[in-house]
C-alpha positions in Angstrom: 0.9 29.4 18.4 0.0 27.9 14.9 -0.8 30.8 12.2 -4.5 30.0 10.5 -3.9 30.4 6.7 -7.0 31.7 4.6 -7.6 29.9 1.3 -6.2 32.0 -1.2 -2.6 31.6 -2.2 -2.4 35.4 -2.6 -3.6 35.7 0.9 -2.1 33.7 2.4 0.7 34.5 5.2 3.5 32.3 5.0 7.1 31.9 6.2 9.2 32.9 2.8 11.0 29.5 2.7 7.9 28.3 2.1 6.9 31.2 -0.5 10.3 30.9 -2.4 10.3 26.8 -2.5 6.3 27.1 -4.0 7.5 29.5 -6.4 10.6 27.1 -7.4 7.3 24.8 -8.2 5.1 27.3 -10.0 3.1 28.0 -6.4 0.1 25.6 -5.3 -1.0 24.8 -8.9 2.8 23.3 -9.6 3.0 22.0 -6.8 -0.1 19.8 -7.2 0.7 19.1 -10.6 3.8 17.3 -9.2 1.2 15.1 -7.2 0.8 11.3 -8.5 -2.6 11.0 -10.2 -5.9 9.7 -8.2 -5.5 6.5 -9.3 -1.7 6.2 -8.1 -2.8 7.1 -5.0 -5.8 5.1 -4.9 -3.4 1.5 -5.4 -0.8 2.9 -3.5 -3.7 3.6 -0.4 -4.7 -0.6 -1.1 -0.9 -1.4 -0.6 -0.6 0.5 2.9 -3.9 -0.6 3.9 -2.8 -4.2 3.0 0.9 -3.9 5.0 -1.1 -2.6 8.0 -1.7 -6.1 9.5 0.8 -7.9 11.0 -0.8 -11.4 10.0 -0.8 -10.6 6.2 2.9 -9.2 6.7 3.8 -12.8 8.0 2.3 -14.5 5.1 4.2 -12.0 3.0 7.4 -13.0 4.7 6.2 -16.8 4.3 5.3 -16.0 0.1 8.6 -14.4 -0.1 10.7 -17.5 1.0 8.5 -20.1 -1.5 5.3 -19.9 -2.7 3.2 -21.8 -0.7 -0.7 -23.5 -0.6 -3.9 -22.4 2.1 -2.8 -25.5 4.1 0.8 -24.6 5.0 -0.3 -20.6 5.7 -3.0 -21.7 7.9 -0.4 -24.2 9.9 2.2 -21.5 10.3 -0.5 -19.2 11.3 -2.4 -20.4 13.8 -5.5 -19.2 12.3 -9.4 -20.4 11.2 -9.5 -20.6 6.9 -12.3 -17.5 6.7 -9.7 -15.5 9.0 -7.1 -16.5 6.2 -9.3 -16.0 3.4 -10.1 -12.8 4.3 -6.5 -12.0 4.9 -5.8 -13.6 1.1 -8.6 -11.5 -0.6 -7.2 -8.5 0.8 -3.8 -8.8 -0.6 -4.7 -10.1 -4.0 -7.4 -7.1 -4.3 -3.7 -4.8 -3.4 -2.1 -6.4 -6.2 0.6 -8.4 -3.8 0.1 -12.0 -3.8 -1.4 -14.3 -6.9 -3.0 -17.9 -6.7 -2.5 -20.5 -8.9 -4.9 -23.6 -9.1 -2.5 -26.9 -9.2 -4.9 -29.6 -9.6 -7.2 -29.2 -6.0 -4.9 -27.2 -4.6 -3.8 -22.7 -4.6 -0.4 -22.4 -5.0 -0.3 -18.6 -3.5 2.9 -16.4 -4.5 4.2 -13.0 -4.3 3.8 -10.7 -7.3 6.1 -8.6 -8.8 4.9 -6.0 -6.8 4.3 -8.0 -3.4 7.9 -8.7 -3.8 8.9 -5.3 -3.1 7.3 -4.9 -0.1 9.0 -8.6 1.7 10.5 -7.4 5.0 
């Protein structure tokens, strides 16, 4: 059976590798110090939530051979154009893909970041 902890770091009850690797960190204060800032978190949260999909991780493996335009994602997709736009705006807003307007067309590509994250 799980141990409830109170709230207090002075009071609380734990096992002492626990107590002795916080301490190594300057206790809960360090340790949270160590933490990547809100906003860190908050793009890195966009990424995930971006990767979650299997569609828009198929148009990431499709950016990361060539960039391509709406019409060729939708063929190799299978999918309506407000599904694909929807998909689109997603990962731009995550920092992963870019558009380019070439004459009528969007030429969509990875970005430097989006390329990290090809499978």
């Amino acid at each position: 059976m799980e141990k409830k902890c109170s709230c207090s770091e002075e009071t609380m009850s734990l096992p002492d590798e626990i107590v002795m690797s916080l301490r190594k960190y300057g206790g809960i204060a360090g340790l949270l110090k160590r933490l990547p800032d809100d906003e860190t978190l908050a793009s890195s949260g966009e990424i995930h939530k971006a990767l979650s999909d299997p569609i828009r991780l198929k148009i990431m493996s499709m950016l990361g051979i060539q960039p391509l335009c709406v019409c060729v994602l939708k063929a190799g997709l299978g999918i309506a154009d407000s599904r694909l736009s929807y998909h689109l705006s997603v990962m731009k807003k995550a920092g992963l893909i870019e558009g380019e307007q070439q004459g009528n067309w969007i030429i969509y590509s990875l970005t430097e970041e989006g390329g990290k994250w090809v499978l």
